[in-house]
C-alpha positions in Angstrom: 241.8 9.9 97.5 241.3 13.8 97.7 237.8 13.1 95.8 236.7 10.8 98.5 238.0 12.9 101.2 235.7 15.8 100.1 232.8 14.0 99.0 233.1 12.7 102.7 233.3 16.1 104.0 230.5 17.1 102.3 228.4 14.5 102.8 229.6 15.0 106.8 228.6 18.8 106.2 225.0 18.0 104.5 223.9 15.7 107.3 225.0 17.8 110.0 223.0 20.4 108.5 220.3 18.3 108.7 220.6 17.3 112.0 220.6 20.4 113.5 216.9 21.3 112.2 214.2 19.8 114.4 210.4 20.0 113.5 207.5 21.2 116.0 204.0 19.8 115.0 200.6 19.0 116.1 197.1 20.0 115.6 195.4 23.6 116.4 191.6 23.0 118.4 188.9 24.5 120.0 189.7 24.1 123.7 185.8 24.2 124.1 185.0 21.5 121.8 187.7 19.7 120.7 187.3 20.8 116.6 190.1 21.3 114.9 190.7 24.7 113.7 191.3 25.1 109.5 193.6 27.7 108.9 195.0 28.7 112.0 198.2 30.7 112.1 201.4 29.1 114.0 204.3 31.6 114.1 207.6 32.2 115.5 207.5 35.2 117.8 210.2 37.6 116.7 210.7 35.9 112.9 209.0 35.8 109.9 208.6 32.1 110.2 204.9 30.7 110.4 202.6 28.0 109.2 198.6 27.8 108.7 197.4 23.9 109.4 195.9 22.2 106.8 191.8 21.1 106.3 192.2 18.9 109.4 193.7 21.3 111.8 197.5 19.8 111.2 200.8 22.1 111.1 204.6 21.3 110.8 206.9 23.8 111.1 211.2 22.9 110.8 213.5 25.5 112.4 217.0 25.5 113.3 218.0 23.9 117.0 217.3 26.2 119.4 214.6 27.2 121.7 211.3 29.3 120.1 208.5 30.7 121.3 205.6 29.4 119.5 202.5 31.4 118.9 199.2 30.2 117.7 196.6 31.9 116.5 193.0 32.3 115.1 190.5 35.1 114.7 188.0 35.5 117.5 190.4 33.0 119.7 192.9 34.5 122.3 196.3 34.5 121.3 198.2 31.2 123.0 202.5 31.4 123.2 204.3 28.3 124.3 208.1 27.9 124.6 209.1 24.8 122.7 212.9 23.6 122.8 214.4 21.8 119.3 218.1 21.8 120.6 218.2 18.3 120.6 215.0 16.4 119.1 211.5 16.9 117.3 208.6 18.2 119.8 204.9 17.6 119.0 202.9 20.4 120.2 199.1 20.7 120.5 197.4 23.7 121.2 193.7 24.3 122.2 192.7 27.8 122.1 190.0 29.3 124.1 187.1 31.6 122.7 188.3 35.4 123.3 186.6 37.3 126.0 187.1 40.6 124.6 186.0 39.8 121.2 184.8 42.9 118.9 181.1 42.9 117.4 182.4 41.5 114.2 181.1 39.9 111.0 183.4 38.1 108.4 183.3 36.7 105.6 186.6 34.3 106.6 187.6 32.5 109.8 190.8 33.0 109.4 193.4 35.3 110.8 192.3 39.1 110.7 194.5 39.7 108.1 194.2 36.7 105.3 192.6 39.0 103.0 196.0 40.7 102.2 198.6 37.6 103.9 197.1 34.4 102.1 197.8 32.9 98.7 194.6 31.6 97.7 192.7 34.2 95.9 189.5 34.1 94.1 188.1 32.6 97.2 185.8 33.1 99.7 184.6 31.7 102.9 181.6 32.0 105.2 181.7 30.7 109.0 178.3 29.5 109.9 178.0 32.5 112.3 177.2 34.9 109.1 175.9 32.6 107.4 172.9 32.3 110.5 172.7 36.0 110.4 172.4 36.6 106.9 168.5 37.1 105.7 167.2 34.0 103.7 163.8 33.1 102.4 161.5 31.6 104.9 164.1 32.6 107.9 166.2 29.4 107.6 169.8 30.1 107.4 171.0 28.1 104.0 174.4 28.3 102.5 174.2 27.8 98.9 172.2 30.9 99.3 174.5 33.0 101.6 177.4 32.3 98.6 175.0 34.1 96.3 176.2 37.1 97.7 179.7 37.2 97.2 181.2 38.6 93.8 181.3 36.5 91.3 178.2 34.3 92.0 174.9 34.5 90.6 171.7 32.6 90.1 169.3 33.0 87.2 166.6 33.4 89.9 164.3 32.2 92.7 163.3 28.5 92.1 166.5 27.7 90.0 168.9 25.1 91.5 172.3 25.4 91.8 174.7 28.7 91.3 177.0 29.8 88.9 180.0 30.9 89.3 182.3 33.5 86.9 180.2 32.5 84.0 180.2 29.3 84.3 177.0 26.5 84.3 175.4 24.7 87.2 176.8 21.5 86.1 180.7 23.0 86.2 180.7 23.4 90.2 182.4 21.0 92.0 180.3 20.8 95.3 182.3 18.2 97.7 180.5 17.5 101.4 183.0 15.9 103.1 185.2 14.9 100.0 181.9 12.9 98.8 180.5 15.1 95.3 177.2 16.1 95.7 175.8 15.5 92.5 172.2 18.0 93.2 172.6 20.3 96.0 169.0 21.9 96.6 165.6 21.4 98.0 162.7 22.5 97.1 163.8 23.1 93.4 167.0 25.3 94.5 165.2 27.4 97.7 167.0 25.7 100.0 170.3 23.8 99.7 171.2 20.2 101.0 173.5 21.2 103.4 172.4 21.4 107.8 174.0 24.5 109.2 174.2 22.6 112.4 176.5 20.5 111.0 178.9 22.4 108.6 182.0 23.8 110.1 183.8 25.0 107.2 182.9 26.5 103.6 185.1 27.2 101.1 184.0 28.2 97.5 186.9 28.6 94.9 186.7 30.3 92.2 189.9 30.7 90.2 193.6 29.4 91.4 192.2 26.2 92.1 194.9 23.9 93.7 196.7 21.1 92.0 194.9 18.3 94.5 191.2 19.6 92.9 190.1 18.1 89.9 187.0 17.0 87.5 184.7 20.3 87.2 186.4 23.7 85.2 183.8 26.5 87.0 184.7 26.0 91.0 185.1 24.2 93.8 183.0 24.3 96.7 184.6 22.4 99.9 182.3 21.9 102.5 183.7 20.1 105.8 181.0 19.3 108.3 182.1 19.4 112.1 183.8 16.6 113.9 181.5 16.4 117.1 182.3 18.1 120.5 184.7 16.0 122.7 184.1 17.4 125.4 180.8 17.4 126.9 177.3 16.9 125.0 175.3 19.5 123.5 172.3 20.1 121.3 170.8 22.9 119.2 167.6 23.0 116.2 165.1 25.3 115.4 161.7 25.6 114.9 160.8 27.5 111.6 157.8 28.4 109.7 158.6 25.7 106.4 161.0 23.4 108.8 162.2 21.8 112.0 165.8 21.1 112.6 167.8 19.4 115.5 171.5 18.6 116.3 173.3 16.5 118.9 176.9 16.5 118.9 179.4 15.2 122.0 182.0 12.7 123.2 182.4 8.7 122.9 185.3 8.4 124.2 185.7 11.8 126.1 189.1 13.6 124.3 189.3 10.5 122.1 186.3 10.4 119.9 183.1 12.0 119.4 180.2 12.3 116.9 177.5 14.8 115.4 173.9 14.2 114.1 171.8 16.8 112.5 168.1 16.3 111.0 166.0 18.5 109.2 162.0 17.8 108.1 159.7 20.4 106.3 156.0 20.2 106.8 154.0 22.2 104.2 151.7 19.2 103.7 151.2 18.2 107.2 150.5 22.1 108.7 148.0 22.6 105.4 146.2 19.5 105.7 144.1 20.4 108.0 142.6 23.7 105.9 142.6 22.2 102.3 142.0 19.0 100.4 144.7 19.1 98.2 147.0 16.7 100.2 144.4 14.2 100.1 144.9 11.0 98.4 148.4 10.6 99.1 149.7 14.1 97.7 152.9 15.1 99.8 155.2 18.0 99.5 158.1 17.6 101.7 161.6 17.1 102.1 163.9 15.9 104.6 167.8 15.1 105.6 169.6 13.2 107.9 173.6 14.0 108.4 176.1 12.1 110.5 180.1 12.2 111.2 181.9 10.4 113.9 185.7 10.2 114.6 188.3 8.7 116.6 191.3 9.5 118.1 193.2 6.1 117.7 196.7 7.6 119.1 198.5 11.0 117.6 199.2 9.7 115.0 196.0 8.1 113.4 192.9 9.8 113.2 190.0 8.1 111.9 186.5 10.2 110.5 183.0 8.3 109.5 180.6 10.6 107.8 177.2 10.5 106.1 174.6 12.6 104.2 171.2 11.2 103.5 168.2 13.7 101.8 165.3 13.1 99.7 162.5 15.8 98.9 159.4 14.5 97.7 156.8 16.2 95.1 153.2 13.6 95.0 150.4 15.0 93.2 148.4 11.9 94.6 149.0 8.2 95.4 150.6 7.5 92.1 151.4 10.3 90.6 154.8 12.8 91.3 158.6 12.9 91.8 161.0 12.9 94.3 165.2 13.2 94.2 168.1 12.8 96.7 171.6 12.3 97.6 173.3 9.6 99.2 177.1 9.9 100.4 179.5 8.3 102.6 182.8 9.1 103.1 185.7 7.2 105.6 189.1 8.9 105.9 192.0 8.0 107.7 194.8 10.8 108.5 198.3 9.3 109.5 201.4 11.2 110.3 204.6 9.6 109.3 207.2 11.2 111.2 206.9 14.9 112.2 206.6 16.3 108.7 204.6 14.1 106.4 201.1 14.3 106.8 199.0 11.8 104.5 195.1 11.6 104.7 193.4 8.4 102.9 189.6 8.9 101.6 187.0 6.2 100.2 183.7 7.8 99.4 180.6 6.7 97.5 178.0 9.1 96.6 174.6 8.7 94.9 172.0 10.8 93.3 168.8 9.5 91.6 165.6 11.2 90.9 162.2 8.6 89.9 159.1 10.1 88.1 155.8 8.6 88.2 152.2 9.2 86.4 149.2 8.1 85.6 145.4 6.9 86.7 146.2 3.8 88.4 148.7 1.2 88.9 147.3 -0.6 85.7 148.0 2.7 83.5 151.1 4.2 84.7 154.3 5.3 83.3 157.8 5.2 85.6 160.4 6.7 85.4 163.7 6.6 87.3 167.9 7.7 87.1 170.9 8.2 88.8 174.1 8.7 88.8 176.9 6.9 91.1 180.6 7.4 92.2 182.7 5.2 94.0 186.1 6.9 94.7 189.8 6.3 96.7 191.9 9.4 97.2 195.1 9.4 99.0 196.6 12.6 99.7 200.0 13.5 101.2 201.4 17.1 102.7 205.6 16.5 103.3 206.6 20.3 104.8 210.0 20.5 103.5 211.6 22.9 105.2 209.3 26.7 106.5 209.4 27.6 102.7 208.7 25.0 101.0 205.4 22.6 101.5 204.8 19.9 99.1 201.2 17.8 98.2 201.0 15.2 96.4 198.5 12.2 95.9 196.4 11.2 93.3 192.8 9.8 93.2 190.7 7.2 91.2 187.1 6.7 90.7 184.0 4.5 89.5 181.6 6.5 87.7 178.2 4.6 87.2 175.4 6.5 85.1 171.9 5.0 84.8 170.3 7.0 82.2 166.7 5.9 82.3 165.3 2.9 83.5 161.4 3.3 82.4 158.8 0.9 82.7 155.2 1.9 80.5 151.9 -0.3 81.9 149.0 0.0 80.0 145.6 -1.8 80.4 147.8 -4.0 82.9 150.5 -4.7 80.8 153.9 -3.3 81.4 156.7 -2.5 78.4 159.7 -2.3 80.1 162.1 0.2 78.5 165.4 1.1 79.6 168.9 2.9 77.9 171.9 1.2 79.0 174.3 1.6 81.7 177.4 3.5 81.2 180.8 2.9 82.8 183.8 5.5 82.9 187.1 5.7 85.4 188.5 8.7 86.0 192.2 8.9 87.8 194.6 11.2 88.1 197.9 12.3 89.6 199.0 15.9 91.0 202.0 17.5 92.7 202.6 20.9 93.8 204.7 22.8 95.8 203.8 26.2 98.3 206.9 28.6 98.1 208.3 30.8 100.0 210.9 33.4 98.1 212.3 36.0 100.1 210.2 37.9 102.5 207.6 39.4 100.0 207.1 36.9 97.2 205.2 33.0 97.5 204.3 30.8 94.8 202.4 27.9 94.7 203.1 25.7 91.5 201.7 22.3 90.2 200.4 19.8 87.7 197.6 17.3 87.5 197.5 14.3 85.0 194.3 13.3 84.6 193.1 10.0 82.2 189.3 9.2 81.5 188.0 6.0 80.3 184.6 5.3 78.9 184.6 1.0 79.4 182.0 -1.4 78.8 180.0 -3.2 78.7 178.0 -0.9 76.2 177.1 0.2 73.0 178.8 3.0 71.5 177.2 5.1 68.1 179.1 6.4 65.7 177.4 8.8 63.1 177.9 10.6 60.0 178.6 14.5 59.6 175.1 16.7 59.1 174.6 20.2 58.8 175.6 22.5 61.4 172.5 22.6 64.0 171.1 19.5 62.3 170.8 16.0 64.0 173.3 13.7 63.1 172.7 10.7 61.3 173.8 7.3 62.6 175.9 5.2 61.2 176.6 1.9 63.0 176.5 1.1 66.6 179.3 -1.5 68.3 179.4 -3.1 71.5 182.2 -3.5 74.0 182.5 -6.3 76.6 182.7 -5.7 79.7 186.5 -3.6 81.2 186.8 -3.1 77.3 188.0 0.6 76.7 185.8 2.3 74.6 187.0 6.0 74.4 189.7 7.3 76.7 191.4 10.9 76.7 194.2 12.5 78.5 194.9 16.0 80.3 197.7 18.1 81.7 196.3 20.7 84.1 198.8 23.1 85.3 198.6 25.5 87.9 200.1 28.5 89.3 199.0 30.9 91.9 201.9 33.7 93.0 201.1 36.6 95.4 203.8 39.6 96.4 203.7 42.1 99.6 203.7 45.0 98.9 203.5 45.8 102.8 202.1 44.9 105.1 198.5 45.9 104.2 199.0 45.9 100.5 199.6 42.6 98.0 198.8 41.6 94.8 198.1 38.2 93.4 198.1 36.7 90.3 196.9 32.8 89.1 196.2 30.6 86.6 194.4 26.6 86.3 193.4 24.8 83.1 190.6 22.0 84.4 189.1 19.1 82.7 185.7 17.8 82.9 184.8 14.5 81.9 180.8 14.4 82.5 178.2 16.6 81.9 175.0 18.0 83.2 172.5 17.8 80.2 169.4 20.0 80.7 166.0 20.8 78.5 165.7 23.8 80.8 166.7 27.2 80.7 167.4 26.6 84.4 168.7 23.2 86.1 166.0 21.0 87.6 166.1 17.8 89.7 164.9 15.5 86.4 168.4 16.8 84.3 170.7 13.7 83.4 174.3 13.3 83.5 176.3 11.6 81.0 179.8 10.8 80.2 182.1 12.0 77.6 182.6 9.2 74.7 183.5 8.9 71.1 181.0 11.6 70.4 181.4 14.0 73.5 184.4 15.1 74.4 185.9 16.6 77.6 185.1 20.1 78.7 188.6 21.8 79.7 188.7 25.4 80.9 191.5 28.0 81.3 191.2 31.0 83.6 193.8 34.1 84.3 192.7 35.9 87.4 194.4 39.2 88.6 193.8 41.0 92.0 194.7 43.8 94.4 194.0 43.2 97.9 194.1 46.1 100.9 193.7 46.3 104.1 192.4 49.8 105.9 192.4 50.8 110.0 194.6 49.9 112.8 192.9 46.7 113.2 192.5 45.9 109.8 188.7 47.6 110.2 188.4 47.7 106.2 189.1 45.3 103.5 189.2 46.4 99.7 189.8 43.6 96.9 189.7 43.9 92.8 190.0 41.1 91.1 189.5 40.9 87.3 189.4 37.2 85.3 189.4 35.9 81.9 188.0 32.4 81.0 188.2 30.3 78.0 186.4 27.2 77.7 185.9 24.7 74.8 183.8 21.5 74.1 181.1 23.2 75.9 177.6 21.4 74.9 174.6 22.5 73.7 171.7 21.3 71.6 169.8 21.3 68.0 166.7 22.8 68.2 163.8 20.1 68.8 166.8 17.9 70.5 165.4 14.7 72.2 167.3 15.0 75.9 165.2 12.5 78.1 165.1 8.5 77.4 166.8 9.1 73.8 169.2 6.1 72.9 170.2 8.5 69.7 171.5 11.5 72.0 175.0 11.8 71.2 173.3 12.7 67.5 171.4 15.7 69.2 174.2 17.4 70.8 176.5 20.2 69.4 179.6 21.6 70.8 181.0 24.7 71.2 183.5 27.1 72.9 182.8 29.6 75.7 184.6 32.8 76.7 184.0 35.0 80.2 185.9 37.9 81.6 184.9 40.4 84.3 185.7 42.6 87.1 184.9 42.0 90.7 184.7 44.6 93.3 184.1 43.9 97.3 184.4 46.4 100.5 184.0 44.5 103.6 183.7 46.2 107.1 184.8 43.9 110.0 184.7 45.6 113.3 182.5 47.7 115.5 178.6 47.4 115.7 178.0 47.9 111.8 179.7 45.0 110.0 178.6 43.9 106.8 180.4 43.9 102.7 179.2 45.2 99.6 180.2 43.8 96.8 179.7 44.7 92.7 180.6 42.3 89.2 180.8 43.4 85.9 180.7 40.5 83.6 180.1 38.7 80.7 179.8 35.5 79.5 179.3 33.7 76.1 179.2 30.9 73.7 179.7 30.1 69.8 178.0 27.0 68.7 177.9 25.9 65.2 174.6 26.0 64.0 173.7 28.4 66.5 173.1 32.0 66.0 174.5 31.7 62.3 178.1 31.0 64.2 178.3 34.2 66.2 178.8 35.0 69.8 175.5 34.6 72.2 175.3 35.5 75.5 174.6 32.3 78.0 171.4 32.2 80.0 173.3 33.7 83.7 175.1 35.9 81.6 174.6 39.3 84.0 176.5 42.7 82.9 175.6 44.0 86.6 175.6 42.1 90.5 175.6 44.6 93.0 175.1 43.3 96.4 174.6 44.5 100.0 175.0 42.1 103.6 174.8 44.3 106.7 174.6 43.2 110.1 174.3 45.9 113.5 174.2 45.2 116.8 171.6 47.2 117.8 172.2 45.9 121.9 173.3 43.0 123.4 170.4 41.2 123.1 169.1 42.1 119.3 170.5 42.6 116.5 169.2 43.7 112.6 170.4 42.5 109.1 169.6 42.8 105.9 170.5 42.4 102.1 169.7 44.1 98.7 170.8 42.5 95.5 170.5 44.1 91.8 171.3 41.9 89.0 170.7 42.9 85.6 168.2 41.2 83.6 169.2 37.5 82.0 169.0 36.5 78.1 166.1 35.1 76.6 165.1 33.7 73.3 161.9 35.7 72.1 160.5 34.9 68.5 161.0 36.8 65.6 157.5 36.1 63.4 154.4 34.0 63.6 152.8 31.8 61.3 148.7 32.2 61.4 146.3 28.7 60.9 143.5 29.0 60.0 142.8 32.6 60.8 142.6 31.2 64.5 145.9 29.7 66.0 149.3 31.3 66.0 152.4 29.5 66.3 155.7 31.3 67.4 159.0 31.0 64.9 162.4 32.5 65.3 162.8 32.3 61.8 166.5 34.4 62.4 168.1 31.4 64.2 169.2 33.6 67.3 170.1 32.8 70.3 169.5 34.8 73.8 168.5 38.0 71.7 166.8 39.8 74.2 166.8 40.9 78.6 164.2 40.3 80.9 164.1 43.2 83.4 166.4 43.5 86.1 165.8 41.5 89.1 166.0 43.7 92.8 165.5 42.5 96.1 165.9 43.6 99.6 165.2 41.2 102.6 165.3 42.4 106.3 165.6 40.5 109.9 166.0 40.7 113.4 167.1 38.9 116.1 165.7 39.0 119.3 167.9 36.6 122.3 164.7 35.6 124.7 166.4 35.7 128.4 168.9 37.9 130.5 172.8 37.4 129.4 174.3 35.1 132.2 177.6 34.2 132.8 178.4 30.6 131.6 174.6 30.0 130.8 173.8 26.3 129.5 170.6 27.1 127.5 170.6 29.6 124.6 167.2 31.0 122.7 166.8 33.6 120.3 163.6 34.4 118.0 164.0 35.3 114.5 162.0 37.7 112.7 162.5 38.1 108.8 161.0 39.6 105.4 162.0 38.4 102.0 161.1 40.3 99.4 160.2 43.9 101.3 158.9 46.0 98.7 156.9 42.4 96.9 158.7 43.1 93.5 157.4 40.4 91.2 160.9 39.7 89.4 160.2 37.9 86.7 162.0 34.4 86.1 161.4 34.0 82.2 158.3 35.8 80.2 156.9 33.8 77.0 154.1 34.9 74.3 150.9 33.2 74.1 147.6 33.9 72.1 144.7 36.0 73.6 142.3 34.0 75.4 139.2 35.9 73.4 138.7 34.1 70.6 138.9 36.5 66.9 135.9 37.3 64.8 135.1 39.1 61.9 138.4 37.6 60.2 140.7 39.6 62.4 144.1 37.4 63.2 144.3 36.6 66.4 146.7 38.5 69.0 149.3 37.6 70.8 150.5 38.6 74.4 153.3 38.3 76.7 153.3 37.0 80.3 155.6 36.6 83.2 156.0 34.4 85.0 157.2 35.2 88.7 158.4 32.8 91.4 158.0 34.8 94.4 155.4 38.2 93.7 155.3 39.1 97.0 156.4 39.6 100.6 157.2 36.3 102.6 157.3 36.9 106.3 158.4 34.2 108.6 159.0 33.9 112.2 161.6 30.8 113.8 162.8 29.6 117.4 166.2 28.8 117.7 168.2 27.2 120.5 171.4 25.2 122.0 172.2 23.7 125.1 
């Protein structure tokens, strides 16, 4: 009886507890627009207590009974304070924040709360509001954001005219770029000049580089998270420009005023139809364009539900004539559904698809002509949940599962008339997985964020799979057999735990240090005959032959924050990766329209550590960061470079970079950029074999790999600009000109250099020379001039 008696008492204890704490929630927005505001800070005045919402604007924060007053806030926003009473029940609490009046001249690289640098978690992170990114030099004067991430530590490119970026060491094909949830298989145009992604249309960007979160999943490099805006609520508005290589235009308002609303961005370059006019070489059909179309719509079913409709569509288009040429593009679309159960569980439910294909075409006519066409296809279902426990603790879990179609090459050869049709097999794979993690509070200086993903890859049929017989290291593997699966029949599958932990600890108030570590999985891969990635590289699956790519990474950092109003920010972070099953190829390997592939390819293990230096400058009419890497990154192949250690083609000892931004007066304002990167790796032979006393044919009879630098690229780009009419109080129409040079000083930074025999022909029995050239992308200055406006 005494037994039950207590167990009764404390049960009586435990839920009196519980009913004494109450929960205020609710979204944070833009009292201008309506968009909800990622990463705003809701705190209890007077206590340590305080939340940031979530991607889609939510908090929850549990307190005690009593009556608070709540503050929200964000950076750039005026503070707002409401009193909220929980003596007696949960209380939902929206808050719209208004645009501060008294805003310092300020450039940053986050839109968060003045001091995240130092406060948040996350680190190995970075993330550009579209104000910076618009003031930030760029080639041709359009403001792009794969572009703007290239200079933040830690990122690099192997040059002008290579897609893609890479990120601490790792290769294009590791990134993770997510629009909207929806992967984004190819995210350039123009063969990596510009990226895929509207600047009218993004609201938040994100790029992670180490700590990544238990709910991220299927690259091992980074993640980039791009969220594109939700559409102003409240009234209608429009803004575009009007550029030298492109024309852009936006629309964004309400359908339901409060309730729903939508946005709709286009772009369209016009090379080909501003030169067609002063040359020929458009004629017959030749084109050289590209153009995207962007859409997102929500709705406001009641406060609880919240739907979101969004859509990418972008093709660019190379045509050498009627029938000759390439194009690529991406497809996505993406439906999500974010439901509140109760005051504390927050769940969001995502369906995407997303496409990428590129098609190739040449020849004389339609009755000689040779076709050429792939892609690659995801169809995915994600549902995510966010249960705040209690202020210290916030949980996530959800899990995800996806579709992976991959349509290697689907050919078609027609020859005097007749067409050979030749295609490689589809290939089918499902990818799931499960994650939990939980965001800690311990004590007032230490928080920990701890979790595990289990993720399971199947390679199903129907399909052939090859198995083949050992060969020499670097040598192509000989088949064996080949045996086919029926359809749903599991052909390979594989398994992997991926912990991770980030942890960061106060110091004080301007001082903290941080501390994480993720092991990722990555079950397809980007297979490339290029020293760079191109639009025509193909992705394949991992099978009985390839296996998963899984990475580990230990990053370290000290972050400070200088001034009274946190003026300064200083961060050094340092990182070590380990990679294995990375892929690479035999030397004369077959990568296009090769049934036998698997037999071509060689694996190996990568390593990359480095340093990573920034200085950012926030307030007054100078703003601007500088930031410096030191780095290295490698690979060890059998039956490459005798077994030993090569450096990777983006493997750059130096990246220094400068962004700086002054407002010269109200009405104009300068930027520019420099960046320094040290030269990249390059094969260069080692001996020449002579034929016939005439032709020389280049050998690297050593077998290395990478053995030698290309000089070191520099560049500084400059702009200004200029806002056409007098500053008005609550003025509808905004115009500004902008006036930029890439490339001041027209260095010719050279993109790879190769040998090649002497054009003069040898006499008198004397061998023949040999010579090397560069080749340059951009040699010179590139001026440009754009309109931009917004109503």
């Amino acid at each position: 009886m005494r037994k039950i008696l207590l167990v009764h008492l404390l049960l009586g204890w435990a839920l009196t507890g519980i009913a004494q704490d109450y929960t205020v929630s609710g979204y944070i927005k833009d009292a201008s627009n309506g968009e909800t505001l990622i990463g705003a800070t809701v705190v209890v005045e007077g206590t340590s207590n305080g939340v940031v919402t979530n991607v889609y604007g939510f908090y929850s924060l549990t307190l005690p009974a009593g009556q608070y007053q709540i503050q929200a806030r964000y950076i750039g926003y005026d503070n707002r304070t409401q009193t909220v009473d929980l003596s007696q029940s949960d209380q939902r609490l929206d808050v719209e924040l208004s645009e501060g009046g008294t805003q310092l001249e300020e450039v940053v690289v986050s839109s968060t709360a003045d001091d995240a640098n130092v406060t948040d978690l996350q680190m190995s992170s970075n993330k550009l509001d579209i104000e910076t990114i618009t003031k930030i030099p760029s080639f041709m004067g359009e403001a792009d954001v794969i572009r703007s991430l290239q200079l933040v530590p830690g990122v690099a490119t192997v040059g002008e005219g290579a897609s893609g970026f890479n990120v601490r060491g790792g290769s294009v094909g590791q990134n993770m770029v997510l629009l909207d949830e929806a992967p984004v298989y190819n995210s350039s145009h123009l063969l990596g000049f510009f990226s895929v992604f509207n600047p009218d249309a993004v609201k938040d960007v994100n790029l992670i580089k180490g700590g990544i979160p238990a709910r991220y999943g299927g690259r091992i490099s980074s993640v980039l998270d791009i969220r594109m805006k939700e559409g102003n609520n409240k009234k209608f508005q429009a803004q575009g420009g009007i550029g030298t290589i492109f024309s852009r235009l936006a629309i964004e308002g309400p359908l339901v005023k409060d309730k729903a609303s939508f946005v709709l961005a286009a772009r369209r370059s016009y090379i080909d139809v501003l030169a067609r006019p002063f040359t020929d070489v458009f004629d017959g059909g030749a084109a050289l364009n590209f153009y995207d179309l962007t859409l997102k719509a929500n709705y406001n079913i009641n406060p609880n539900n919240r739907v979101f409709v969004s859509g990418y569509l972008g093709r660019d288009n190379f045509k050498f004539d009627k029938e000759q040429g390439f194009n690529w593009g991406n497809r996505t679309a993406t439906t999500r559904w974010n439901h509140i159960f109760g005051k504390r569980l927050f769940s969001n439910f995502t369906v995407f698809f997303s496409d990428y294909d590129y098609v190739l075409a040449f020849g004389e006519d339609q009755n000689d002509q040779f076709d050429w066409n792939s892609r690659i296809r995801t169809y995915d279902f994600k549902p995510e949940f966010t249960f705040f426990l209690n202020p210290n603790n916030e949980l996530a879990f959800g899990g995800e599962v996806a579709l992976e179609v991959f349509d290697p090459a689907n050919a078609k050869v027609t020859s005097d008339g007749e067409t050979v049709p030749f295609r490689l097999d589809e290939k089918y794979a499902i990818e799931s997985a499960l994650y939990l993690s939980n965001n800690q509070k311990i004590g007032k200086n230490l928080q920990v964020e701890y979790g595990l993903r289990f993720s399971h890859y199947s390679l199903i049929g129907p399909g052939t799979a090859y198995y083949y017989d050992d060969a020499p290291a670097g040598e192509r593997k000989p088949l064996n057999h080949e045996q086919e699966y029926d359809q749903g029949e599991v052909i390979q599958s594989y398994n992997n735990l991926e912990p991770r932990l980030s942890a960061k600890y106060m110091i004080n108030i301007k001082n903290s240090v941080k501390l994480s570590y993720n092991k990722t999985a990555q079950y397809i891969h980007l297979i490339s005959n290029t020293t760079a990635s191109n639009p025509l590289d193909v992705w394949t699956p991992s099978s009985n032959n390839i296996k998963p790519q899984t990475g580990h990474q230990l990053a370290a950092g000290w972050f400070r924050n200088l001034g009274p109003n946190n003026d300064y920010e200083v961060s050094i972070e340092s990182y070590y990766r380990l990679t294995y099953n990375q892929i690479d190829y035999i030397d004369g390997a077959e990568l296009l329209i090769n049934e036998y592939l698997e037999g071509d390819l060689l694996s190996g293990d990568g390593r990359a550590y480095g340093l990573e230096l920034m200085v950012k400058k926030n307030t007054g009419k100078l703003t601007g960061w500088v930031s410096y890497t030191a780095a290295r990154t490698e690979l060890q192949v059998d039956g490459i470079n005798d077994g030993n250690w090569y450096p990777t083609r983006y493997d750059q000892l130096h990246n220094f970079k400068v962004a700086a931004f002054y407002a010269l007066t109200d009405r104009i304002s300068l930027s520019t950029n420099f960046t320094f990167v040290s030269g990249t790796p390059t094969t260069y032979p080692k001996s020449k074999y002579v034929i016939q006393g005439s032709y020389v044919v280049p050998q690297n009879n050593a077998d290395s790999r990478n053995n030698v630098r290309i000089p070191n690229y520099h560049r500084l780009d400059i702009s200004a600009t200029f806002e056409l009419g007098k500053p008005v109080p609550n003025k509808r129409f905004h115009s500004e000109l902008v006036v930029s040079a890439y490339n001041v000083y027209a260095r010719r930074n050279p993109f790879s250099i190769y040998f090649t025999q002497e054009d003069v022909r040898p006499v008198n029995y004397q061998l023949p020379q040999t010579e090397a050239r560069q080749v340059s992308i951009i040699g010179t200055i590139i001026p440009s001039i754009s309109y931009n406006f917004r109503f």
